[in-house]
C-alpha positions in Angstrom: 5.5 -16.3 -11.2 3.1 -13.3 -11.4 4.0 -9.9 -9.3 2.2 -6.8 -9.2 3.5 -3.3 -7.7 1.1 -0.7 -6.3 2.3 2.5 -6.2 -0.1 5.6 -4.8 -0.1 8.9 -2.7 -3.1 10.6 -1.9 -3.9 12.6 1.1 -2.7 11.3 4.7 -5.9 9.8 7.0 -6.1 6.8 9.3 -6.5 3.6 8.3 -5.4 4.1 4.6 -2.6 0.9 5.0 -5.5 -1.2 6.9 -8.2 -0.9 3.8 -5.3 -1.4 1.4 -3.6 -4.4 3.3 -7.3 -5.8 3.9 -8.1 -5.6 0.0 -4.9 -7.2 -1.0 -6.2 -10.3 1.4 -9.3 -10.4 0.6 -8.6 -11.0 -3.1 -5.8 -13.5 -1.9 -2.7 -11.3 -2.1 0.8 -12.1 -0.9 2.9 -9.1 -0.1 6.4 -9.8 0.1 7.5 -6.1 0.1 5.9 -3.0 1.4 6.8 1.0 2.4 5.2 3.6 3.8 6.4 7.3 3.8 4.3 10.7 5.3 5.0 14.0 3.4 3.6 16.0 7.0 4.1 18.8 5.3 2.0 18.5 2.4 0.2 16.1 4.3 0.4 13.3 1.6 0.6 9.5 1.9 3.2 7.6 -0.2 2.9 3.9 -0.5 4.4 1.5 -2.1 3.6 -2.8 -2.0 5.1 -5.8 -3.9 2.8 -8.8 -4.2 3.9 -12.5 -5.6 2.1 -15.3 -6.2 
């Protein structure tokens, strides 16, 4: 069984978990695991998604 993790942050604006999410089916992806977390302060985007085959 192969699993990949992303892990990235980068600066908070809509639709960053739709592009991601999209990506990860369009190249056949299962994700079996994901979190989401908004530093609103620093306004930075943590996010974090387990994939399986």
């Amino acid at each position: 069984m192969n699993k990949l993790i992303i892990l990235m942050n980068c600066p908070d604006k809509k639709g960053i978990i739709s592009d991601v999410t999209n990506f990860i089916h369009k190249n056949k992806g299962n994700i079996v695991y994901i979190d989401q977390y908004v530093d609103r302060v620093n306004l930075t985007f943590f996010y974090e998604a387990r994939m399986r085959d």
